[in-house]
C-alpha positions in Angstrom: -21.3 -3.6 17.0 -21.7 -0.6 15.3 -22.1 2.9 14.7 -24.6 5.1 12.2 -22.1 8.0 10.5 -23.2 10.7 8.0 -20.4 10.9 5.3 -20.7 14.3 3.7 -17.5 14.0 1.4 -16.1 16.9 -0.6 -15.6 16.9 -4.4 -11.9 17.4 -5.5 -10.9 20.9 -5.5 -13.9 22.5 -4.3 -14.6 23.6 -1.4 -18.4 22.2 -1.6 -19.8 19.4 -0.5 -20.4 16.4 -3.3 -24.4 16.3 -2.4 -24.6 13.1 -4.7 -22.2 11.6 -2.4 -23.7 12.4 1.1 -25.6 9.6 2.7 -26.0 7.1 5.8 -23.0 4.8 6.0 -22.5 2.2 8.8 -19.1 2.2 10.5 -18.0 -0.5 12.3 -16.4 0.1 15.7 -13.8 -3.0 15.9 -11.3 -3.6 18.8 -8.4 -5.7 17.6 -7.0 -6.0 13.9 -4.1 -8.0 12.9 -1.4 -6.3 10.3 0.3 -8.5 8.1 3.8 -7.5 6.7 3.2 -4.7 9.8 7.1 -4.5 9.7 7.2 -2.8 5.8 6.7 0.8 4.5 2.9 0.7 4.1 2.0 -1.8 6.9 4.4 0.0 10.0 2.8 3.1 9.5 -0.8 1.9 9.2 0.5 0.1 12.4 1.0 3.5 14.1 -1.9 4.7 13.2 -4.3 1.7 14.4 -2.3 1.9 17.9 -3.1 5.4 17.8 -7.0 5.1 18.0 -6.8 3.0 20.5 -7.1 -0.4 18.9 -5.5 -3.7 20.2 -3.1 -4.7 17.2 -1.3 -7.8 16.6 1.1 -7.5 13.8 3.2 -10.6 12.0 6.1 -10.2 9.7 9.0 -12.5 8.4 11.5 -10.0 7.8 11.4 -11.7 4.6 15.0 -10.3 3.1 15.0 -11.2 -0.9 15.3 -7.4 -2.0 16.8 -5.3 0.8 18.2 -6.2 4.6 15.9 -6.4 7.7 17.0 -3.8 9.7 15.3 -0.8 8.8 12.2 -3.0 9.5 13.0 -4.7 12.7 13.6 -1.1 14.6 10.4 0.3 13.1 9.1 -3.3 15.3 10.8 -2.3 17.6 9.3 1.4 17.9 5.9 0.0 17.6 6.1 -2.9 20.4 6.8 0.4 22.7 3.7 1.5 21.3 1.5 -1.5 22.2 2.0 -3.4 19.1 1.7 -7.5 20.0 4.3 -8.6 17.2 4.8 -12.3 16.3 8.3 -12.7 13.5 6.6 -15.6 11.8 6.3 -16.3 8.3 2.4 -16.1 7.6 2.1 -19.7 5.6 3.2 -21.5 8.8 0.7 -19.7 10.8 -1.7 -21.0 13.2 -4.7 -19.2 12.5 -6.9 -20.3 15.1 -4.9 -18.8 17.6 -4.3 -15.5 15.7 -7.1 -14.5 13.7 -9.4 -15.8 17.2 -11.2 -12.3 18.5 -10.2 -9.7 15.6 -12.7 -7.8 13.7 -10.3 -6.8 10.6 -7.4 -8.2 9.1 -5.0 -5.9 7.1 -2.9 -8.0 4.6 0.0 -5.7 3.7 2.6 -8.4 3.0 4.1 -8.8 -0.3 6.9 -9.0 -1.8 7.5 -5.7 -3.8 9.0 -4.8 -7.0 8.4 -5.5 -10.7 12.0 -6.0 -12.3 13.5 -7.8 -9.9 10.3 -10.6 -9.6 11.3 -11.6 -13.2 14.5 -13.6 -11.3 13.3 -14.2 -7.7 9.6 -15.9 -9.1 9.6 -18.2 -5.9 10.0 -15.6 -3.6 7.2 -13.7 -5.0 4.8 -16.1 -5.5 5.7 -17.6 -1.8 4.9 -14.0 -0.6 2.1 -12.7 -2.8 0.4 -15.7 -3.7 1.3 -18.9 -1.2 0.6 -16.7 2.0 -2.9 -15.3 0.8 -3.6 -18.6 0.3 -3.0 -19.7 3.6 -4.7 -16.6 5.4 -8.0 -17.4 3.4 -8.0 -20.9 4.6 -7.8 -19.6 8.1 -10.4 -17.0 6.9 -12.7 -19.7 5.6 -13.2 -20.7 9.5 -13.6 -17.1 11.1 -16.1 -15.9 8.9 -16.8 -12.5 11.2 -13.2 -11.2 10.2 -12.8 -9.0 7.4 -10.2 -8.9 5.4 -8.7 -5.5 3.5 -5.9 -6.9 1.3 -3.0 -4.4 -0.5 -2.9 -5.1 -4.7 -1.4 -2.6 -6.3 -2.0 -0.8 -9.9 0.8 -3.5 -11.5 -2.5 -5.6 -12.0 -3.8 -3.5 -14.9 0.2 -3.8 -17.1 2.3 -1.2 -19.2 -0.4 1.7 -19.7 -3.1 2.0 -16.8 -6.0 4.6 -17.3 -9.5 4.3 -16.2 -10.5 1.9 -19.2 -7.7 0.0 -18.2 -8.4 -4.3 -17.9 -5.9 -6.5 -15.9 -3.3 -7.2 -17.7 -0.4 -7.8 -15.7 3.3 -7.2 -17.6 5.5 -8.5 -14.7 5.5 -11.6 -12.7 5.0 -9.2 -9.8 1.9 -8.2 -11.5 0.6 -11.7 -11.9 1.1 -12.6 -8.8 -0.6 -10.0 -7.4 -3.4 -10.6 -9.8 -3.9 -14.8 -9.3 -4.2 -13.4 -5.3 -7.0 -10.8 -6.1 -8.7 -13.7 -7.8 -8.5 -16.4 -5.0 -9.6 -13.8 -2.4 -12.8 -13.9 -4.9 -13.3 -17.7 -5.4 -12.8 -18.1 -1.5 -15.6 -15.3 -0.7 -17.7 -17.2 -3.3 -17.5 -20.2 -1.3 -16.7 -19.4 2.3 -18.2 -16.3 2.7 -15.1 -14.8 3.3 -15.7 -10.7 3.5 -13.7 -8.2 1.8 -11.8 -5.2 0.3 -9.3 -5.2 -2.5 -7.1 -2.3 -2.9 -5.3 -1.4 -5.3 -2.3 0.9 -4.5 -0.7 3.2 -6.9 3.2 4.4 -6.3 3.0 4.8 -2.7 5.7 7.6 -1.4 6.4 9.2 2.0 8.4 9.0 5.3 10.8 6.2 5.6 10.4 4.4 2.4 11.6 1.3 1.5 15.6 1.1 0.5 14.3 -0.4 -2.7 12.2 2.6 -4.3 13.1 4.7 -6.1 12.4 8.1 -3.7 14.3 6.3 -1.3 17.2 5.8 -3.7 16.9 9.0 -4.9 17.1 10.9 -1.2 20.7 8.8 -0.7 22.2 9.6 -3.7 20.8 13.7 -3.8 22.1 13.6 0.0 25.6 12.0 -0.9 26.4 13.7 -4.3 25.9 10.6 -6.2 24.7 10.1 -10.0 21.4 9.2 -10.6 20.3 6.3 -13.0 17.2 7.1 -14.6 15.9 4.1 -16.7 14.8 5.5 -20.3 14.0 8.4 -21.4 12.8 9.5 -17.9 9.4 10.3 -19.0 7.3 7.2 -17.3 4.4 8.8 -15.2 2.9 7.8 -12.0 -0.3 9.5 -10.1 2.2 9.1 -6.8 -0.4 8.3 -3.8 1.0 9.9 -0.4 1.2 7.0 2.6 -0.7 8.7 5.1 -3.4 9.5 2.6 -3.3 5.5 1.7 -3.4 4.8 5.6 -6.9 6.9 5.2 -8.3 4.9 2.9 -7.2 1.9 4.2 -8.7 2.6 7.6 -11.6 3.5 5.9 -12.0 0.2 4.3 -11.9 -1.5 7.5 -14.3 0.7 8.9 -16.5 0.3 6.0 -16.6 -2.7 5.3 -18.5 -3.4 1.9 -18.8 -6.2 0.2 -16.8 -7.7 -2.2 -14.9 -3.6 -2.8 -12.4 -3.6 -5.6 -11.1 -0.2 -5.9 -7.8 1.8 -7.1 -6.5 3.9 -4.6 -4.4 6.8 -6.3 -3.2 10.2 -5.9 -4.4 12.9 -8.4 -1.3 14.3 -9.5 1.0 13.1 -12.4 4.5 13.6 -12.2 7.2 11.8 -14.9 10.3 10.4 -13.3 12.3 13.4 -14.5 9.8 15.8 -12.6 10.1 13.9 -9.4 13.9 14.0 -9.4 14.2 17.8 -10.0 11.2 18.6 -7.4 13.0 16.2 -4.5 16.0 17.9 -5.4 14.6 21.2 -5.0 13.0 20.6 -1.8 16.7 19.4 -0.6 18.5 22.6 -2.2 20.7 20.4 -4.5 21.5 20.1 -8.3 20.9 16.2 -9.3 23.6 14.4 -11.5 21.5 12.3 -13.9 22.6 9.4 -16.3 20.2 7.7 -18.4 20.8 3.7 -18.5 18.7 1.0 -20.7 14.8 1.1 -19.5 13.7 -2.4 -17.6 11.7 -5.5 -18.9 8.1 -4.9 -17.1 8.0 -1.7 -16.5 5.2 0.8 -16.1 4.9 3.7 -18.7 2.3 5.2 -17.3 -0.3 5.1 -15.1 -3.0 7.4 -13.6 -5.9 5.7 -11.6 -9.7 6.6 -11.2 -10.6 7.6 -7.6 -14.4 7.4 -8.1 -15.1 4.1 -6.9 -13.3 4.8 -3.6 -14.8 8.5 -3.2 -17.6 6.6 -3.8 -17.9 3.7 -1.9 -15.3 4.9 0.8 -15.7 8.5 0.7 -12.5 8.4 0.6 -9.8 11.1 -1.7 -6.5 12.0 -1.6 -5.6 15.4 0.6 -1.9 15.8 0.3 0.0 17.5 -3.0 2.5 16.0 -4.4 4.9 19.1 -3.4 3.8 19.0 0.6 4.4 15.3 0.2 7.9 15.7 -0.9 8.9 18.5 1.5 7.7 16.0 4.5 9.5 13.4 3.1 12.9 15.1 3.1 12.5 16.8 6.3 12.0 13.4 7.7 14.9 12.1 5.8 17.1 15.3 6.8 16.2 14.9 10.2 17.4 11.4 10.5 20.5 11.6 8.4 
């Protein structure tokens, strides 16, 4: 079933419509979709939102626990199952997929497990999570071949410097996992049929992040008076992509549905490590304490994505500054603490 939409999308900072870009798109109007990992940062609040249009959501998570605690997680669950969420604690490689993928129109991978220097000593973890699982799912793809399938990479494909010439080249174990996964979902279309899109997120920040990032560290120790470690020289940059404005275009993927998408989805806005402390820490009317420490093995220097292919093909771009983002993140923050 589906719908005929005209997508008039509007070039970046204009207020014109992109003529170029308006044209006939079909929209799929689904009923069920399943989250996977619907328990982390990205996947709970994508959650939220697919509950709030109405859809019937299943959502599986395994609380896997290799870089932070559970809890956070289980009472965002928790939040959501009062919402309508259908939520199975299983991990996804001991799934049976003919009872759970049976009946729904898009599946929205969002497990993983996160994190460049730490993948370097938990490898079996990561590859169990980023790798092992997406295996599994395809196989249980392979014999539902009306499901689609939207699956969460991440910018750590492309290595140390990422522009818009950027080729994969993965400079973390995290990264190469995340990569080997991009290219089964492709050898499995090629032979199953399996349908799909592949995004690639860039620094996703926002509401409730994960205890493990660094905006999450950095509200706990501006809010307690603690010294902040900044690794290097401070000057690494990131085009930081709000989460709601990632929800958008990950919605709009499932909506979409084209074939065989590969696209990076990023904000607009670069912003060095430095910059992001002082900007959180005006928003929270606090002076930061900064010490610099050794940089990490596998970081990121830089990186700054092209939205074209997503304007493009998803008419989707990002809406949110990078300084409204922040001050919604700490009033969230503030009004929990």
């Amino acid at each position: 079933m589906y719908a005929w939409l005209k997508a008039c999308v509007r070039a970046p900072n204009s207020g014109r419509a992109a003529n170029i870009l308006i044209r006939e798109k079909v929209v799929f109007v689904g009923k069920k979709a399943l989250v996977i990992g619907a328990a982390g940062f990205i996947g709970s609040h994508l959650s939220a939102r697919l509950l709030a249009q109405g859809l019937e959501v299943s959502g599986l998570d395994s609380f896997e626990e290799s870089l932070y605690p559970s809890a956070a997680r289980k009472s965002k669950i928790s939040r959501l199952k009062t919402e309508g969420l259908e939520f199975v604690e299983l991990d996804a490689v001991s799934v049976d997929w003919g009872s759970l993928l049976r009946g729904v129109d898009v599946v929205y991978n969002m497990a993983a497990v996160p994190g460049l220097s730490p993948s370097w000593d938990k490898f079996p973890e990561y590859n169990h999570s980023n790798l092992t699982l997406v295996a599994a799912l395809l196989k249980g793809l392979s014999k539902f071949p009306s499901s689609y399938l939207v699956h969460a990479s991440t910018s750590s494909v492309y290595g140390e410097i990422v522009n818009k010439n950027s080729s994969e080249k993965p400079n973390s174990p995290y990264g190469v996992t995340k990569l080997a996964a991009e290219h089964l979902i492709r050898a499995y279309s090629d032979a199953y049929g399996i349908r799909y899109s592949i995004l690639r997120y860039f620094s996703v920040y926002g509401p409730e992040p994960r205890p493990d990032q660094f905006f999450a560290i950095l509200l706990d120790k501006l809010s307690t008076g603690q010294t902040i470690e900044i690794f290097g020289d401070g000057l690494n940059s990131r085009t930081n992509t709000y989460v709601d404005d990632l929800v958008d275009a990950t919605l709009l993927a499932g909506n979409t549905r084209a074939e065989k998408l590969t696209v990076d989805i990023c904000g607009i806005e670069s912003a060095t490590t430095l910059e992001i402390v002082e900007m959180v820490a005006a928003e929270m009317h606090l002076k930061p304490s900064i010490r610099h420490v050794p940089s990490r093995i596998g970081d990121q220097r830089s990186t700054s994505g092209s939205g074209a292919d997503a304007l493009k093909n998803l008419g989707w771009s990002p809406k949110t500054s990078l300084k409204d983002g922040i001050a919604e993140m700490v009033r969230v923050f503030q009004k929990g603490t």
